[in-house]
C-alpha positions, 0 to 999 in steps of 0.5 A: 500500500502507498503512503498516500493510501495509508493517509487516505484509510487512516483518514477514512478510519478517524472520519468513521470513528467520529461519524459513529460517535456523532450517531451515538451522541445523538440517540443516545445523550443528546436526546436524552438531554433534550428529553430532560430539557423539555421535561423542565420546561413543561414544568416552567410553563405550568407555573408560569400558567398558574402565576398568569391565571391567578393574581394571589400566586403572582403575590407570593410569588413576587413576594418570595423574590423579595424574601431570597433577594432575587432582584428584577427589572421592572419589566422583566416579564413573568416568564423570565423571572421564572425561567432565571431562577430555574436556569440562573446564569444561562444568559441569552439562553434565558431570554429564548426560553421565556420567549417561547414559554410566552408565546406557547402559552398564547397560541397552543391549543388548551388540550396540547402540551407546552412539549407538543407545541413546541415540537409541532412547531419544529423545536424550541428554536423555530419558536424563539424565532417568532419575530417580534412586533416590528414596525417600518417608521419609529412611532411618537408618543402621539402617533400612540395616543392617536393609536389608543383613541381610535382603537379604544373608540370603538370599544362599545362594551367596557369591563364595566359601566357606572355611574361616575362618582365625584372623584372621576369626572371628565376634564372640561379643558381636556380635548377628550373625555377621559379620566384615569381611575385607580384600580385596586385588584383583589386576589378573587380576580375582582376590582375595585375603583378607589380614586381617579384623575383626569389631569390632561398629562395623566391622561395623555400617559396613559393613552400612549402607554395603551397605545404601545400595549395595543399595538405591539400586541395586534402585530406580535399576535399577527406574526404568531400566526403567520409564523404557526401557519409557515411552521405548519407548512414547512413542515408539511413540505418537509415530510412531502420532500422526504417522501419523495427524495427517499422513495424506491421504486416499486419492484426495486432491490435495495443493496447496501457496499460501501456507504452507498444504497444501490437500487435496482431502477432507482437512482443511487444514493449516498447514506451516513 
């Protein structure tokens, strides 16, 4: 045998070794290990489930951060604050998975699993890829007021309808007739109004804070479904794909020699 022959098979021997490696760490530890994770994260998403459903859980929850001194920003969402103590010092890999623990909990269907969802969707990636609220031109605070305005005009049917106390009347000066109330929030899921304001500034603040809520949520629901309906698709287009690029043709005697798959009136195919 040549030297340049012996290079060849030596090479040839470490690149199967690592190839079989390779397999065995993706049958056997790697989904092992993905297997673990989802099982974590299914238990994240209950939690986070039960916290968003139920205003007395997010007290005792909160109040549990306070009491281990776990500091959070304050916008740093439910899911994060859960996912960052289950995975503390994960850093960006947080942030993925809060992301997809949010969106699964808006758009899976109420008998699926968080598993199933995320899987269904083609993994936890395909999900942390559903883009964000995006927007062509930066928006002011007044194109937000505008926003909630329009938007919440056509709300014929509030929470609720009173008649107005004292402490909540309309500010004559004000072009819009709008007052602020002050909500107190009981652990039953119940409210009651305690106060209200209706300084023109007060008001304007809060219009443009409805307006950022509103909008980002009508584009992230809007790019949620499109990316569900693409997840959907390329999934579909996949298994079709698949199906036809693996398909024998009927009658065909299949060999295996030499990494190759030879096939009797079909095209030959390279496998590993």
């Amino acid at each position: 045998m040549s030297v340049q022959s012996q290079i060849k098979t030596d090479i040839h021997k470490r690149l199967e070794a690592m190839h079989t490696a390779r397999v065995t760490w993706e049958e056997g530890t790697l989904r092992a290990s993905n297997d673990e994770l989802y099982a974590i994260l299914e238990g994240v998403y209950a939690m986070y489930a039960e916290l968003k459903a139920e205003v007395g859980k997010r007290r005792a929850f909160a109040a549990l951060l306070t009491d281990l001194e776990v500091k959070t920003q304050a916008n740093t969402s439910l899911a994060l604050k859960v996912i960052r103590y289950v995975f503390a010092g994960q850093g960006r890999r947080e942030e993925a998975y809060a992301r997809v623990v949010a969106i699964a909990h808006d758009m899976k269907g109420l008998d699926q699993s968080f598993t199933s969802y995320v899987q269904e969707c083609g993994g936890i990636e395909e999900v942390r890829r559903v883009p964000t609220a995006t927007k062509k031109t930066t928006m002011s605070k007044e194109d937000y007021r505008k926003l909630a305005l329009e938007g919440l005009q056509e709300v014929q049917v509030g929470v609720s309808t009173f008649e107005l106390p004292s402490f909540i009347q309309a500010n004559t000066d004000y072009e819009e007739d709008y007052a602020v109330a002050l909500v107190r929030c009981h652990d039953d899921g119940t409210g009651t109004v305690v106060y209200g304001c209706n300084e023109a500034g007060i008001i304007d603040a809060v219009l443009v804070s409805s307006g950022k809520d509103l909008d980002q949520r009508t584009q992230e629901s809007l790019a949620k479904l499109d990316a569900g309906d693409l997840a959907t698709k390329r999934a579909r287009d996949v298994r079709e794909f698949a199906s036809k690029m693996i398909r024998v043709g009927s009658g065909a005697q299949v060999t295996l020699s030499g990494g190759s798959v030879r096939t009797n009136g079909a095209a030959n195919h390279t496998y590993g």
